[in-house]
C-alpha positions as CSV (number, residue, x, y, z in Angstrom):
1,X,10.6,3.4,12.6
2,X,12.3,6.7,11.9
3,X,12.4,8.1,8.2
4,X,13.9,11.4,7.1
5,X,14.5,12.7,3.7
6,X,17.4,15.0,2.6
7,X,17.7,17.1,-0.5
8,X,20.7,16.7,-2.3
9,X,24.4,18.0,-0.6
10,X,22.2,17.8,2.7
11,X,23.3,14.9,4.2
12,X,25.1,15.6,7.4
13,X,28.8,14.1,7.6
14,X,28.2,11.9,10.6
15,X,25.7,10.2,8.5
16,X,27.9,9.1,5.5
17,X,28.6,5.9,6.9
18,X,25.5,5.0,6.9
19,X,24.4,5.0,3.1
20,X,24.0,1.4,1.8
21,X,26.6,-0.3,-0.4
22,X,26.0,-3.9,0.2
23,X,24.6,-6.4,-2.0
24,X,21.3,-6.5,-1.2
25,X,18.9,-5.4,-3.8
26,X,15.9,-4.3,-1.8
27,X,13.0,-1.4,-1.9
28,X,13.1,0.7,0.6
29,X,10.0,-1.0,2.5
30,X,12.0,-4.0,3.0
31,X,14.7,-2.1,4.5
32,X,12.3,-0.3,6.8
33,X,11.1,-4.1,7.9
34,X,15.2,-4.6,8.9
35,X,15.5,-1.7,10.8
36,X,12.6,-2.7,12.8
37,X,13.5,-6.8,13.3
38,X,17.6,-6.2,12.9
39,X,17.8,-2.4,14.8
40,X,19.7,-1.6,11.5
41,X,20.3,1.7,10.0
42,X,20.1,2.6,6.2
43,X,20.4,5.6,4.2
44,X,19.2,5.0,0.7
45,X,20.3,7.0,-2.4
46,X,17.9,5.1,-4.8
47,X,21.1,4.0,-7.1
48,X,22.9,1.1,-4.9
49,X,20.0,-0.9,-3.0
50,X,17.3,-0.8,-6.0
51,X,16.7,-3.9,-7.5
52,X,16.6,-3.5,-11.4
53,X,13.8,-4.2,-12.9
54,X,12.0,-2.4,-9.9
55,X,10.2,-4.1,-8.0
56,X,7.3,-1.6,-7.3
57,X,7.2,2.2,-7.7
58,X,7.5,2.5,-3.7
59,X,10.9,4.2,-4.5
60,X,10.0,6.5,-6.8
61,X,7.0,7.7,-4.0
62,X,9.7,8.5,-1.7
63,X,11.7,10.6,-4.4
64,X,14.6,8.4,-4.8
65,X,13.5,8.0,-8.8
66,X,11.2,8.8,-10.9
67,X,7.7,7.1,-11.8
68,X,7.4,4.8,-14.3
69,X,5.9,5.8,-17.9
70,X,3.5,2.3,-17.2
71,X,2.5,3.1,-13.9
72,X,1.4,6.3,-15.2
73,X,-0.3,5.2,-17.7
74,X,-2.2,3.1,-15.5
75,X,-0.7,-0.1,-17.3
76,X,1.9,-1.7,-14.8
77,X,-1.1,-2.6,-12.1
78,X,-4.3,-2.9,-14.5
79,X,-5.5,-6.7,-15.8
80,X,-4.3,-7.2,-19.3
81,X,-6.1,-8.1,-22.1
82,X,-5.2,-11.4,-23.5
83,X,-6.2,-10.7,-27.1
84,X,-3.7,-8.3,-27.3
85,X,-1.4,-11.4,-27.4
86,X,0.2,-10.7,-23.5
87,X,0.4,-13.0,-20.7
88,X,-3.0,-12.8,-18.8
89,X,-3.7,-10.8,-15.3
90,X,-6.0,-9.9,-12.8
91,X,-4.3,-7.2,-11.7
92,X,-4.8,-4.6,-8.9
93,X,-7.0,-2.8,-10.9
94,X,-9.5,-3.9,-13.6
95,X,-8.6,-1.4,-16.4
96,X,-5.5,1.3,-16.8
97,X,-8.5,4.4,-16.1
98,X,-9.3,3.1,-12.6
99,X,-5.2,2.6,-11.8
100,X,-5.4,6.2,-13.5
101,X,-7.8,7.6,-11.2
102,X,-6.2,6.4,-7.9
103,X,-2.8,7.6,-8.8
104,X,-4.4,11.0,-8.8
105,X,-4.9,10.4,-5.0
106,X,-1.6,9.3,-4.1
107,X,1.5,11.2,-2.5
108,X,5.0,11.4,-4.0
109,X,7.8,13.1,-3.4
110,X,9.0,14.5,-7.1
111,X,13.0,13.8,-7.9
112,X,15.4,15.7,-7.8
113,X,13.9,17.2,-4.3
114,X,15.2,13.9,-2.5
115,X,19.0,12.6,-2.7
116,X,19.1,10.5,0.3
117,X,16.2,8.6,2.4
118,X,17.5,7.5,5.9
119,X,15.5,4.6,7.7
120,X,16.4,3.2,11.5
121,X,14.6,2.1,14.1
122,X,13.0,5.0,16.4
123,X,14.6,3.8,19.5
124,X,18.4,4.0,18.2
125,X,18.3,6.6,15.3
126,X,21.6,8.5,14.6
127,X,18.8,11.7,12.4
128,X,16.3,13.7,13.1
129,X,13.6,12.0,11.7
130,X,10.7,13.9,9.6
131,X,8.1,11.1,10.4
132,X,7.7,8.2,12.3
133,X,5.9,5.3,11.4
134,X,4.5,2.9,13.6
135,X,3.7,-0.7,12.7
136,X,1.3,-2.8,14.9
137,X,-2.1,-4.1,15.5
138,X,-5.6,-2.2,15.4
139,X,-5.7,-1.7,18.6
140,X,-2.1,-0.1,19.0
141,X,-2.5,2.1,16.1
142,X,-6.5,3.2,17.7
143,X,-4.2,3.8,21.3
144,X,-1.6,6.1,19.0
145,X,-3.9,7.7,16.6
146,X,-6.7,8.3,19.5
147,X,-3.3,10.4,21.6
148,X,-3.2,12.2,18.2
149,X,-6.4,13.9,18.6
150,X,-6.8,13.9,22.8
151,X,-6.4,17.8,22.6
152,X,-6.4,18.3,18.6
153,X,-10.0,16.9,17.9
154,X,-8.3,16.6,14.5
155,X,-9.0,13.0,12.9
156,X,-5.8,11.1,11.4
157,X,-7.3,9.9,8.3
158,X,-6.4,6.9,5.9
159,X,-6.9,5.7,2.3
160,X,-7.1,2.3,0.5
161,X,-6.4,2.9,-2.5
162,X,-2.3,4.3,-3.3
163,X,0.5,1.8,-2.2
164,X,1.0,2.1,1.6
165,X,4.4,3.9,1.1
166,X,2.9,6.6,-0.8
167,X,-0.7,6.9,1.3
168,X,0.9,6.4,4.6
169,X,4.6,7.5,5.5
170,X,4.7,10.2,2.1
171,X,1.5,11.7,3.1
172,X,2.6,12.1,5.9
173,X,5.7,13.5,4.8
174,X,4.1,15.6,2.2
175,X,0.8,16.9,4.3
176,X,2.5,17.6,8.1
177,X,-1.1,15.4,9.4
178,X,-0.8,11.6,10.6
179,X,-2.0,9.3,8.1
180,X,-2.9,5.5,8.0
181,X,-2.8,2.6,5.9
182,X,-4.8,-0.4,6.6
183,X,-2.3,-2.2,4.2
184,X,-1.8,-2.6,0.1
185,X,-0.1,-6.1,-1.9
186,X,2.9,-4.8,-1.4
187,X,3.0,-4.3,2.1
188,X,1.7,-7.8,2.4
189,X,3.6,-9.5,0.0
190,X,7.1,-7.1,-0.9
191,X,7.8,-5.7,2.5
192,X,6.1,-8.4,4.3
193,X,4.3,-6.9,7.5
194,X,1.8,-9.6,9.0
195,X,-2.0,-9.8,8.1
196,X,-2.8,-8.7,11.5
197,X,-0.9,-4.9,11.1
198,X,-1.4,-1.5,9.9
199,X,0.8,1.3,9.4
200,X,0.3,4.5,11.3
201,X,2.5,7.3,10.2
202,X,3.3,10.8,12.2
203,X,4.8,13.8,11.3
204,X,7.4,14.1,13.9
205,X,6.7,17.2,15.6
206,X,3.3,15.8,16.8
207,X,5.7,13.0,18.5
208,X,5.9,14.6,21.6
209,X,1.8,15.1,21.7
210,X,1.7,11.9,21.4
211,X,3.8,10.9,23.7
212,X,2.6,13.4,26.6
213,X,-1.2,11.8,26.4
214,X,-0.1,8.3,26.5
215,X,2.3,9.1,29.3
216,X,-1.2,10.5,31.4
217,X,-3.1,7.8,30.2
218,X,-0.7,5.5,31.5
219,X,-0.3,7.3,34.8
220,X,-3.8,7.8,35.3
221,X,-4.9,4.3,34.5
222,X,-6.7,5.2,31.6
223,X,-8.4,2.2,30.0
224,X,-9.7,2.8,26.3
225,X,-10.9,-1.0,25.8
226,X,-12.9,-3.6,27.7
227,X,-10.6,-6.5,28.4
228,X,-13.2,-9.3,27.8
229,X,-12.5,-11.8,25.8
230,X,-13.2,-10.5,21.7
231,X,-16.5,-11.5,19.5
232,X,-18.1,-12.1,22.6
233,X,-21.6,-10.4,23.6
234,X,-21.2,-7.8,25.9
235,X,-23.8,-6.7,28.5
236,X,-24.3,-3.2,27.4
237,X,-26.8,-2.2,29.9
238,X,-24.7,-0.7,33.0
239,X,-27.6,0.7,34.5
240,X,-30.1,-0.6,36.9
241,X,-33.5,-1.7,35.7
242,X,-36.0,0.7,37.0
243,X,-39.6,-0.2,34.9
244,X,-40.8,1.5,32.0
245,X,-40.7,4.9,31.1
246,X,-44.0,6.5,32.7
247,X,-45.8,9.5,31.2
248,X,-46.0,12.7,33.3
């Protein structure tokens, strides 16, 4: 999927047509997941399409609103304390610090730099995008992220513990280097990706990188995996068997 960003009074003309005023009352995650299925173009201006109460704070990562007071305070995703007289939960995290300390590693983009997030599928997008994410299996995202450093030698890194949106697509955004998620509970449960995906996101000038190796792997018949069947043992030992080592 293509994603770009524009400040505010950035948004080309052509484009105008394409902001969201329909009913639906989604994050932008979930819009992301219909551009890939439906080949659907959005552009989100974090007022129309927002569900109120939010859902999650994936909005407010991509700069279409700011961050919740809770969520900074490490209290919207931290298990509560029934004494206190609320409802109880486990939570994503056991106690507001540890919520604390992993929003200190996450990406976001800070409002009022953002106006207008634009989302379509990569294969039909009307924008320059800013950063491509691709959604598949481990073995598609080890094929892209492997192109990635053919000639770089520079490792595409990922974290666990920041929402996908923010440690994934924004750090990308934010950093100019590819960055993967393996997943979070929203992706999961909110935008709905399957159990067996991961998110690979790429700033969009290293696209044509990209692009180039896997275009001479596929030419040159490049194979990056064995093809036998998975969890299977695997004779390692290509070699012939020539005795023992002997001592000079």
């Amino acid at each position: 999927m293509a994603l770009a960003w524009f400040p505010p009074n950035s948004l080309p003309p052509h484009l105008e047509k394409y902001i969201y005023r329909g009913d639906l009352k989604l994050v932008h995650c979930q819009f992301m997941q219909r551009a890939r299925w439906r080949n659907e173009t959005y552009i989100l201006d974090g007022v129309a399409s927002r569900p109120e109460p939010a859902v999650c704070n994936g909005d407010a990562y991509m700069g279409l609103t700011h961050v919740e007071d809770r969520l900074m305070m490490g209290l919207t995703h931290s298990r509560t304390d029934p004494s206190l007289g609320v409802d109880t939960r486990l939570g994503i995290f056991g106690s507001p610090v540890a919520s604390r300390r992993v929003l200190r590693t996450g990406y976001w983009i800070i409002p009022p730099n953002v106006r207008h997030l634009a989302i379509a599928p990569l294969s039909d997008c009307p924008f320059d995008p800013d950063v491509v994410t691709i959604i598949g299996t481990p073995r598609q995202a080890t094929m892209a992220t492997r192109a990635l450093t053919y000639f770089t030698g520079r490792v595409v890194v990922g974290e666990t513990g920041p929402g996908t949106c923010s440690s994934s697509w924004a750090a990308a955004y934010l950093s100019g280097d590819a960055h993967f998620s393996i997943g979070c509970h929203g992706a999961f449960s909110v935008m709905g990706i399957d159990s067996t995906e991961l998110c690979v996101s790429i700033p969009s000038e290293q696209i044509p990188t990209l692009c180039q190796v896997l275009e001479l792997w596929r030419e040159r018949g490049k194979s990056l995996f064995q093809e036998a069947p998975p969890n299977q043992e695997r004779e390692y030992i290509k070699a012939p068997y020539e005795g023992p080592y002997k001592d000079d």
